[in-house]
C-alpha positions in Angstrom: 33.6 130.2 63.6 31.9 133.4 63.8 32.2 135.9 66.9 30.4 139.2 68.0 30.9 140.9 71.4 27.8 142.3 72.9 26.9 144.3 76.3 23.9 142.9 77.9 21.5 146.0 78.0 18.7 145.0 80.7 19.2 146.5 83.3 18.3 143.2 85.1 21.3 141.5 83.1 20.3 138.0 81.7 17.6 137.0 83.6 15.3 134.1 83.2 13.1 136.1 81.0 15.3 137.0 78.3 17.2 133.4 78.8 14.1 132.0 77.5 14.1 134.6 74.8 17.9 134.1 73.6 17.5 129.7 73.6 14.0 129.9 71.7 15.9 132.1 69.4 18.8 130.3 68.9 16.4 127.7 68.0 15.7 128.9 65.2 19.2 128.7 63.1 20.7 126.1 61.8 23.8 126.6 64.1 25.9 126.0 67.0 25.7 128.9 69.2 27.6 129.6 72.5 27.7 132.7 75.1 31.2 133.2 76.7 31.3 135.3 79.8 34.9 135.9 81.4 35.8 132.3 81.3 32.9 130.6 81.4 30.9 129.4 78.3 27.0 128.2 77.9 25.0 126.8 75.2 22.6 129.3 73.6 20.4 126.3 73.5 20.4 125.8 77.6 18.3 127.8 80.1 20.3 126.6 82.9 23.7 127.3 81.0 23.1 130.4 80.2 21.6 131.4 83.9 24.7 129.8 85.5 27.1 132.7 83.6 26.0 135.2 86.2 25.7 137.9 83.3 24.9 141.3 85.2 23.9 144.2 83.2 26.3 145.8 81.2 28.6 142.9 81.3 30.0 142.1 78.0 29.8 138.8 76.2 31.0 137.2 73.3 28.6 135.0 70.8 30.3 132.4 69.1 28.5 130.5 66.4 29.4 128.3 63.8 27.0 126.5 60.8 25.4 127.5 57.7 23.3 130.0 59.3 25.9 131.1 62.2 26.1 135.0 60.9 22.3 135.3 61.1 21.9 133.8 64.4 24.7 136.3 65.7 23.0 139.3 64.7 19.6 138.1 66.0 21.1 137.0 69.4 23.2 140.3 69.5 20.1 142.3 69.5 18.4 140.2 72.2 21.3 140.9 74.7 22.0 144.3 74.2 18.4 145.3 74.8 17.1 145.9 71.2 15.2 143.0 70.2 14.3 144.6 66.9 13.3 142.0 64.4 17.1 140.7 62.4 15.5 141.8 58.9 14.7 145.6 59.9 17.2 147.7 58.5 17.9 149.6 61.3 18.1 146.3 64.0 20.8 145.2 61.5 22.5 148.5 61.2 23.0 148.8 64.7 24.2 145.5 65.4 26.8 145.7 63.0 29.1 148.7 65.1 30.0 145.5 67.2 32.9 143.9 66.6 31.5 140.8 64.7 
């Protein structure tokens, strides 16, 4: 299983919005991914999970994921939370993501 800590960057924290954002996203990989807060955990792939973890902004969360595309998905979901929702294949998006602790 891969892991990566992020900081959730909105100043809002996760809010509906960028819930949306992260489980359309997480969508999109072939892999099982979950957001652990404290010591609560959600399914990337449920709105109401990932509301229910309370995340306020600059809380920091770890993504766990596991499958054939789990590394990818990490990155992309990284950049959602922290506030940088740069496309996963820019150089610079993945450059920055990778000073995490992945």
């Amino acid at each position: 299983m891969s892991e990566r800590r992020v900081t959730a960057g909105d100043a809002a924290g996760l809010h509906a919005r960028q819930a949306a954002r992260v489980v359309r996203l997480a969508s999109r990989y072939e892999a099982r991914v979950s957001v652990r807060c404290a010591e609560r955990t959600a399914d990337a792939g449920s709105l109401l999970e990932l509301l229910s973890l309370g995340v306020g902004p600059g809380t920091q969360v770890t993504l766990q994921a596991e499958g054939p595309e789990a590394d990818a998905a990490l990155v992309a979901l990284a950049l959602e939370l922290s506030g940088r929702p740069e496309e996963p294949g820019d150089d610079a998006a993945v450059a920055a993501s990778s000073t995490g602790d992945g």
